[in-house]
N, C-alpha and C positions, 0 to 999 in steps of 0.2 A: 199763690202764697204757699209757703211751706208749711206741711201737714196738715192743707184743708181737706183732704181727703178722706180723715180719720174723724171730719165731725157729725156726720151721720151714725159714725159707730161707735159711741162711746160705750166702753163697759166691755164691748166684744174686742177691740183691738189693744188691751191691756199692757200686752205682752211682745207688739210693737215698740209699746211707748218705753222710752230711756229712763235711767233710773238720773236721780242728780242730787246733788252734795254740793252746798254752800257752806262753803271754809270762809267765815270770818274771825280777824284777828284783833287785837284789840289795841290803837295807838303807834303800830307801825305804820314806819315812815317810806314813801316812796325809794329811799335811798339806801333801806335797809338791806335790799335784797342783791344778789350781785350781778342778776342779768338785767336789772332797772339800775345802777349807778355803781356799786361795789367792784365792779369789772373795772369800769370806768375812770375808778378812784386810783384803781394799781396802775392802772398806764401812766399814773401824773407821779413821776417819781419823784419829784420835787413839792407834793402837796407835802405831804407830812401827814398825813389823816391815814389812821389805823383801817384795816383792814377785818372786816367778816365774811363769814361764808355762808351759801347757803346755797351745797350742791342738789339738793333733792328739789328746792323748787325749782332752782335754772334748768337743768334737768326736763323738769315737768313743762317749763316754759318750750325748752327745746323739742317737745313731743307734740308740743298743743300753740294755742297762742298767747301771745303777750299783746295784753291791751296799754297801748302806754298812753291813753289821753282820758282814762276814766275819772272817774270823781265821785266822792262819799258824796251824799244830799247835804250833809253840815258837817263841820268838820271839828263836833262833840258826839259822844257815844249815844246817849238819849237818844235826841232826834234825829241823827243819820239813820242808827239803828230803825227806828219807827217810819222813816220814810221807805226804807228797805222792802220789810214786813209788809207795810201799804201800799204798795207801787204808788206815793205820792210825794209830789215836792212838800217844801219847806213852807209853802205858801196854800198849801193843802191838809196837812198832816194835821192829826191834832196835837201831837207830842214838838215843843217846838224850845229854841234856847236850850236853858237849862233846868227842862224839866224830867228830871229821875225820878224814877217810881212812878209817874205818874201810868195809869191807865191806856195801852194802847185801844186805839180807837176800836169799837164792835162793829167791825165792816170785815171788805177783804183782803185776806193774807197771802203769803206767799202761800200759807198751810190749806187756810181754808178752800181756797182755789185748786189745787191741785189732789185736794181731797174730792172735790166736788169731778174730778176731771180721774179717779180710779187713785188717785194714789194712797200708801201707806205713807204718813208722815210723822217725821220725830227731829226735836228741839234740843240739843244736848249743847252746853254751858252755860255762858251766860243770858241771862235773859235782860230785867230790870223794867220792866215796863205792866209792871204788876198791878197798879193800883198803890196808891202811899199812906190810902188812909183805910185800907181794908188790911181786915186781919188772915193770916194764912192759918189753914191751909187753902182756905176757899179764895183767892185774892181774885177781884171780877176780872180781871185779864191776865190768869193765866194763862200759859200755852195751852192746857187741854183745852177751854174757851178761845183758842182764837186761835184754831185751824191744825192743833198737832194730838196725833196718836198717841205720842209718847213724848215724856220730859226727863230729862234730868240736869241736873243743874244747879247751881245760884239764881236765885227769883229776885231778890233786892240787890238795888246797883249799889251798895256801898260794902256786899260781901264779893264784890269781885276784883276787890283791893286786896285781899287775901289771898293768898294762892297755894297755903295747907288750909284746908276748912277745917279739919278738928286742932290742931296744934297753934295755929292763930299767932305765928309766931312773931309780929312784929303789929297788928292789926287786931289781934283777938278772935277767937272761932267763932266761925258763919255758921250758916244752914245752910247746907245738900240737898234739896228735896229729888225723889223718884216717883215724878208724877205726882201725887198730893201728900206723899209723906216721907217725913225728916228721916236721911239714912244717914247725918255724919258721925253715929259715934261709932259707927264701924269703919269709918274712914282714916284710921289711923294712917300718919306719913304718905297721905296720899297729895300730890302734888299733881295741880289741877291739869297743869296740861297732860301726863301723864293719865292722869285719870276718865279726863274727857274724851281722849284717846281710845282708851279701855273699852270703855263702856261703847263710843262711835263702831269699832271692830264688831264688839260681841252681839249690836243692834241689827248689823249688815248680815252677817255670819245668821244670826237666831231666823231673822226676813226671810237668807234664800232657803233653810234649813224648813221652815214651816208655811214657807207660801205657797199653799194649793193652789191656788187662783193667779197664780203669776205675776198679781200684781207689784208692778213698779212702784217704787220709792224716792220717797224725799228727804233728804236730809239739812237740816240748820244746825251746822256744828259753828259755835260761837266761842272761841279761845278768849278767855280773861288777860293772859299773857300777849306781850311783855311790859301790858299796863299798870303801875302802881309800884306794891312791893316787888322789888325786883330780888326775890326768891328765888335760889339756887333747888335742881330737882335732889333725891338722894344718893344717886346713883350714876352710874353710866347709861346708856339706852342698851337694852337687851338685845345681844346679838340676831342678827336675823333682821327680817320684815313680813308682813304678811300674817298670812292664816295661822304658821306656827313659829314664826317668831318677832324680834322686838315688842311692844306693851302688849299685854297681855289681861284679860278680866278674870280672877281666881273666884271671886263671891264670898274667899272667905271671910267674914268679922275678925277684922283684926289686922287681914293682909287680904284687901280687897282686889288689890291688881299686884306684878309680879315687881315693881318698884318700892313699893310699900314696905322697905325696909333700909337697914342703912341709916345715915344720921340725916335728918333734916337738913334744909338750906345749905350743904356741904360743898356738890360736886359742882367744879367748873372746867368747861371741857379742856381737852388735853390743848387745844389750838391755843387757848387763850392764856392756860396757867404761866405761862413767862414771857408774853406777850409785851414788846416792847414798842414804842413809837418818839419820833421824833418831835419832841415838844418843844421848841424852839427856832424851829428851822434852822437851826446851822448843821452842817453836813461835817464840821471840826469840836461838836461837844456830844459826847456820849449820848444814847436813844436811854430813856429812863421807861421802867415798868408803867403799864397799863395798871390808871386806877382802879378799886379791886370792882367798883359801880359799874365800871363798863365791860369788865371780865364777866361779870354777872349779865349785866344787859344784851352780850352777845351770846352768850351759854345760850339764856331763855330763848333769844332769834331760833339757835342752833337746834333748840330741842324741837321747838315748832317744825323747823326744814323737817326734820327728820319722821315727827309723826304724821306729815303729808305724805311722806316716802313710802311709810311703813303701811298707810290706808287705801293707796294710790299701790301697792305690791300687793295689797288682799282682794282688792277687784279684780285684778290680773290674775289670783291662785283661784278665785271664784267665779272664774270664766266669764264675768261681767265686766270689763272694762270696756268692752265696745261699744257695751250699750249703757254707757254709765259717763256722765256730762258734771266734772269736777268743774268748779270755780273757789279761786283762792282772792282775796283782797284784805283791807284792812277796814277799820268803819269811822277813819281821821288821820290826820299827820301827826307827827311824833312828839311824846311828852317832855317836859323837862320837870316831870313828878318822880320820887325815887322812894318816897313815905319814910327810907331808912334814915334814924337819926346822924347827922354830922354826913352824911353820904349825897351829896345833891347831884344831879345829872343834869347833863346840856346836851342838846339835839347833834352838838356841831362837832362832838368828836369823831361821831362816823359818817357824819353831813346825814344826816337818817331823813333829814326835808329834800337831798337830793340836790339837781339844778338850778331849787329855787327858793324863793323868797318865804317864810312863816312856818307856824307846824300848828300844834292842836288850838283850836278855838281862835285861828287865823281862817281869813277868804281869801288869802293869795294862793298860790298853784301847791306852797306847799303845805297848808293844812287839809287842802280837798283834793290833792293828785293824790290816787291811791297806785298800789304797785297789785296790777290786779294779772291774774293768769287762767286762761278756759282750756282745757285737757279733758278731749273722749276720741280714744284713737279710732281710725278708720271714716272719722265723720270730720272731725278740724285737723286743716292740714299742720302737717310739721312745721316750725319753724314759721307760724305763723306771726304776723305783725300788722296789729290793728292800728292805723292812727287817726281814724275816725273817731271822733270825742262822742262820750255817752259819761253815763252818770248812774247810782244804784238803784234807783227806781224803773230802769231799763231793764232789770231780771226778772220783775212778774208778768208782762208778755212776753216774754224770753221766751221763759218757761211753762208757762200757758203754752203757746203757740208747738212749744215739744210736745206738749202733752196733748196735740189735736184741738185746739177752742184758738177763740178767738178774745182777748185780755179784755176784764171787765172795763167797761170804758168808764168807772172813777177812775181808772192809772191813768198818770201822767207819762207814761216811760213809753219805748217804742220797742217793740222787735229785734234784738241784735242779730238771732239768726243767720241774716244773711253776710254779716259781716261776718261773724263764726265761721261758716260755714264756705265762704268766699263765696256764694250761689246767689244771685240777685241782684237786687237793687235796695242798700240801706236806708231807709228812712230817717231823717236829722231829728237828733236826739233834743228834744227841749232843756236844757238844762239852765237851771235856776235855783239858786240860793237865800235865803237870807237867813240872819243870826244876829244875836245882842249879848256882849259880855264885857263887862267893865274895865277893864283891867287893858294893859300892851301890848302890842308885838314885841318878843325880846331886842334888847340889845346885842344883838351877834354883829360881831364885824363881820360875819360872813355875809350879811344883808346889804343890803344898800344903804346908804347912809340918812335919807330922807324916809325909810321907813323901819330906820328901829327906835323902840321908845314910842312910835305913834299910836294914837288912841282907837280904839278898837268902837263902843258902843256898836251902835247901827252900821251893822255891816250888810251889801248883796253883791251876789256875782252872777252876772250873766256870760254865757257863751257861745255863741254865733259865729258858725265856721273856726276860722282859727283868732278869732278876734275875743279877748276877754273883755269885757266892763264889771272891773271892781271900783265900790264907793265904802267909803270906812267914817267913822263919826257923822252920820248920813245927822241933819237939821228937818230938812224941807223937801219935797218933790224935786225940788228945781235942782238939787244940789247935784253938780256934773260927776260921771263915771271919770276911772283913768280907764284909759283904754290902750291895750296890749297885743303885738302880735304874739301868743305864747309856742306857737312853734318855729319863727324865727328868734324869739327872748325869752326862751322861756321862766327867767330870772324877774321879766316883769320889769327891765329898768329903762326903757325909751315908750313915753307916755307917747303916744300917738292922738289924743285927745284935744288938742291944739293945730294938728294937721289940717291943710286943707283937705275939704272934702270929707270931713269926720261929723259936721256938723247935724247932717241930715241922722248918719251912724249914732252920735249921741242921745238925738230924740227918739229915735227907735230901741234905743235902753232904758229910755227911762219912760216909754210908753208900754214896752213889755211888761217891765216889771208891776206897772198895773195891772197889767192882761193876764196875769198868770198866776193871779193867788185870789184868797177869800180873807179878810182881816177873822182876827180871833184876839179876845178879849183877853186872854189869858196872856198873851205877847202883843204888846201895844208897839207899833210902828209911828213912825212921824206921819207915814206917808196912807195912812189907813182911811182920812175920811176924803180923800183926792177925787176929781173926778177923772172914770176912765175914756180915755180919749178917743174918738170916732177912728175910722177909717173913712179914706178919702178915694171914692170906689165911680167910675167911670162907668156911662153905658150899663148900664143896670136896667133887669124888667121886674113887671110884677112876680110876687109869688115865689114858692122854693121847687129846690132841689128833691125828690125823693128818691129813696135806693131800697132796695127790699131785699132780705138774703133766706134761704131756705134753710132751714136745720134746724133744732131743739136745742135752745140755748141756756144754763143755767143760771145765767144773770143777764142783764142789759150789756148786750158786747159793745165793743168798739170795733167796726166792721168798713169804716172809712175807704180805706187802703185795699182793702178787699173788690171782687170782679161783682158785681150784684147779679141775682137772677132775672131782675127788672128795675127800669127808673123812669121815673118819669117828672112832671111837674104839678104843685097845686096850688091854690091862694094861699092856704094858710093849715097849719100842723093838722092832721086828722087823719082817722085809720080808714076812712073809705078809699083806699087805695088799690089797684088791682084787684076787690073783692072774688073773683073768680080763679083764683090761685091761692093756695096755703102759703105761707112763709112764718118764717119764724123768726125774725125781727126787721125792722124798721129805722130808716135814718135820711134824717131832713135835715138840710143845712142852705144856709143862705146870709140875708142879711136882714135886720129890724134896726127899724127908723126910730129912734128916739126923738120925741120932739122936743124938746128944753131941757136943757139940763135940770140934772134933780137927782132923789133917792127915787128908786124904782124896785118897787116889790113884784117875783114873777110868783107863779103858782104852779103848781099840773098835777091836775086829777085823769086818772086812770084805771084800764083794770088788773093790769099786772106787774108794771114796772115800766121806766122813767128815765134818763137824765139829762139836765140842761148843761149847756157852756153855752156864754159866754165868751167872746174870744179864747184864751185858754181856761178862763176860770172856769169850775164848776161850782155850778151858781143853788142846783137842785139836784138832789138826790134822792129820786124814789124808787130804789131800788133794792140794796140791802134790807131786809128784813120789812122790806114794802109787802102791806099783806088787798093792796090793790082799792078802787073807790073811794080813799083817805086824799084830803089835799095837802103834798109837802108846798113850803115854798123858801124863798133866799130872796137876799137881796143885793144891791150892786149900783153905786153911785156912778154914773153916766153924764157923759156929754152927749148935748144933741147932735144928732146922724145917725150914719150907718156903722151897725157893730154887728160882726160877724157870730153867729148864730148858730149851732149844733145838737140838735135834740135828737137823743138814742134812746127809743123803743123796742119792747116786746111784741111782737106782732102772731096775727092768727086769729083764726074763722072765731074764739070767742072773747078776742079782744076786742070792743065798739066803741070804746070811750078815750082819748088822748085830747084833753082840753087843758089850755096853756093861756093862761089870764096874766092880768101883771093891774099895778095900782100905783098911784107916786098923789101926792099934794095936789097934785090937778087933776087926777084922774080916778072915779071912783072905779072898784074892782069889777074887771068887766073882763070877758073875753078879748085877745089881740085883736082888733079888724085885721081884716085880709091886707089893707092900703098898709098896711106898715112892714110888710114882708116883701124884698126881694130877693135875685138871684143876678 
């Protein structure tokens, strides 16, 4: 596996490890950009649909790779965002629907993780997952709580509707906070992308200026744009790019970066100012101006391209671009929010959902296809083209794994590495969705006709090679997926769900989607008190699997996929395993017999740390903040048989203790017998 060589040395090999920079956007659409559909658009000279650009990311796509089969976790800001941050689905997460402000979960981060693993790391824009009912500046889930160095930013998701924080010009003025305290009243005419820009440079620039210790960096830069008010910046972008030119951080109160001047909401770029398009389709009536909303809505795209260009030209003047691992994406499909009064926006004038069917707070391909791009030259090849499907919770063993470790095993995500990297063998991405929000998919004649106007509620998306299962107004368990080939349709309009031979395929969607989440009370599903279904497993003996791996681990890994130092087999979960050799963690997997159906409570007491699954679910978690001999437990409504079974431990000469109980109606709390484990 890549960079298992680096996990005996952590701390000493610092300077090895790549620095990396997550560019998230906010409500851009797969089809926004011109090397994911915009290109696309110009060949069809008979569409009639206007035209944007965006040379600096195609560009960056043409240096690095273009993932074109990614996907946000939901395809709302909240909980996509929060699955992100958590390397967890939607079926994991605590942030789930439409829950802002609330409190990201006190586990691990993209931050925390890579702090743990040498890095310096910092949070710059939006955030929103503060806490809703705590007061700032202390709110329990800020970023300095949950894994970053540094902040700056919008803390509350309803100031990131705003895009001047002090002038508030159509929205009213936010708060800015740097790190725990309010900097916006010297934010005059600062226009947030611009700003967030600023401040991203002067972070990079200050790092390699004072980092004695060489350590590598993280970055979470989070653009609020071109979500919401669709806010014009003041200016042109300042000539140049890089260390000494375009945005620029001045510090001064009053004209804090070098844009901070000029008239507010003003400038739209020169491409767009008499922008015309044929609104009619006839090729015999005049092409009439671009309305002034989508002159705006392209500007905001443009100024984005441009400050990736300008961030992406400062690692290059700063001699780090080769060891600097940029990712760009979006965190949903495209709005039809414009907040401007009498000004309304529609997805479909520059098709910003792209190829396919929905956009924001949609489960079709175009609320959750994101227009995602990886750029670090020398390491991903040019002109790369990923079409192996992955999803956002696939970045915190990403980037674990860059940093030398092996991803704490609560993430649900996989390695992309080697697809990156073309070097290996990729492991198939789990991806899973679900969502609830009341309200339609629009009516665009650009959809199909059977899904505009339809009703949203209970929505999940699974995905399985190239084969999609979307359910929408989900009732019951039972109720059938559509199912999709999305890379021969990827429009989503030949249900394949009635084919022969789907039948077996349909139960295997609607048995995962058990398999791969925990209910939470806070987002109530139809499908929450169901039981989860066995596997039906041949030739089976007693007892498990055990794998044991050598290293000093900072949490419970997930070490599966990895070569072990040893393995062998035992009755039943316990640390007497190879006693005569040191290692540092442990992992048993097999299968346990449930005998009737029922609720079934598990346990595990130990001395240092923990975690169970359940098929996919994570059932037990003792391991964040596990302070060790405490009993966590979960629970998990089961069908009788065999269910596949995964317990990751902490191992080593003073760990004695991994006892793993369970209880249900019939059974009082006792240790598993050995009879109920196989392999």
């Amino acid at each position: 596996m890549l960079f298992l060589a680096l996990f005996s040395s952590i701390g000493a090999q610092d300077e090895q490890k790549p620095n990396i920079i997550f560019i998230l956007t906010d409500d851009l659409g797969y089809g926004d950009l011109g090397v994911f559909y915009q290109d696309q658009l110009a060949l069809d000279i008979t569409s009639g649909i206007p035209r944007q650009f965006t040379p600096y990311l195609d560009q960056m796509s043409h240096e690095g790779a273009t993932l074109s089969q990614h996907y946000a976790a939901a395809p709302v800001c909240a909980p996509s965002r929060a699955s992100l941050l958590l390397g967890r689905n939607q079926g994991h997460s605590n942030i789930r629907d439409n829950q802002f402000d609330k409190a990201l979960d006190n586990n691990y981060t993209l931050g925390s993780t890579l702090q743990k693993a040498g890095y310096s790391t910092a949070a710059i824009g939006k955030w929103g997952m503060q806490g809703r009912h705590d007061e700032g500046p202390n709110w329990t889930a800020h970023p300095l709580n949950r894994g970053f160095d540094y902040y700056m930013g919008y803390i509350r998701h309803v100031d990131g509707h705003e895009h001047y924080p002090k002038e508030g010009t159509y929205r009213g003025s936010k708060e800015v906070y740097e790190n725990r305290k309010n900097i916006t009243a010297n934010l005059d005419k600062c226009y947030t992308t611009d700003l967030w820009t600023a401040v991203a440079k002067k972070w990079i620039v200050d790092h390699k200026k004072s980092n004695e210790n060489k350590k590598p960096f993280f970055m979470y830069l989070a653009y609020d744009t071109p979500h919401a008010v669709l806010e014009l910046p003041t200016q042109a972008y300042p000539e140049g790019n890089g260390l000494n030119g375009g945005i620029q951080w001045t510090g001064k109160p009053g004209k804090m970066i070098n844009t901070a001047s000029g008239k507010v909401d003003s400038w739209i770029h020169p491409d767009y100012v008499n922008a015309t398009y044929d609104d009619d389709g006839k090729t015999s009536t005049p092409e009439i101006a671009w309305p002034d909303i989508y002159k705006r809505y392209a500007t905001d795209v443009r100024r984005i391209d441009r400050a990736v260009g300008d961030i992406l030209q400062l690692l290059k003047d700063l001699d780090i671009d080769n060891n600097t691992m940029v990712i760009f994406t979006s965190d949903n499909g495209p709005s039809r929010e414009s907040y401007i009064k009498n000004k309304p926006i529609n997805p479909t004038f520059f098709k910003s959902f792209g190829p396919f069917d929905g956009i924001k707070r949609d489960c079709w391909e175009g609320g959750l296809r994101m227009p995602t791009i990886a750029w670090w030259p020398e390491n991903i090849p040019t002109g790369h083209t990923i079409e192996t499907p992955s999803i956002s919770y696939d970045w915190m063993p990403t980037f674990v794994n860059m940093a030398g470790l092996p991803a704490p095993a609560i993430s649900d995500g996989v390695s992309l590495l080697p697809s990156l990297l073309n070097k290996g063998n990729q492991q198939n991405s789990n991806i899973y969705v679900e969502y609830f929000q009341s309200k339609t998919t629009p009516n665009y004649k650009d959809f199909i006709p059977a899904r505009r106007g339809g009703k949203r509620n209970q929505m999940q998306m699974l995905r399985i090679d190239n084969l999609v299962g979307v359910r929408y107004d989900i009732k019951k368990q039972d109720d059938d997926f559509e199912i999709y080939d999305v890379v021969k349709d990827p429009q989503q309009t030949n249900n394949l769900a009635k084919n022969a031979g789907m039948k077996t395929f349909q139960q295997e969607l609607k048995d995962r989607a058990l398999q791969s989440r925990i209910a939470n009370n806070t987002a109530v599903r139809p499908y929450d008190n169901e039981l989860i279904p066995a596997k039906v497993i041949n030739n089976t003996n007693k007892g498990l699997v055990w794998k044991v791996y050598k290293g000093n681990f900072p949490w419970v890994p997930a070490l599966e996929t990895f070569t072990p130092d040893n393995k062998g087999t035992t009755k039943a979960p316990n640390t007497k395993i190879d006693t005569n050799q040191a290692f540092g963690a442990l992992y048993i997997e097999g299968y346990i017999k449930i005998p009737e159906d029922g609720v079934y409570n598990f346990y595990i007491t130990t001395d240092k740390g923990a975690l169970l699954r359940i098929h996919d679910a994570a059932v037990i978690d003792a391991d964040y903040n596990y302070f060790g001999n405490s009993t966590k437990s979960g629970t998990l409504r089961l069908k009788a048989g065999l269910h596949p079974i995964r317990l990751y431990s902490i191992h080593g000469e003073k760990v004695k203790k991994l006892n793993l109980e369970w209880s249900s109606s019939k059974i009082s709390k006792q240790t598993i017998p050995a009879s109920q484990f196989f392999h």
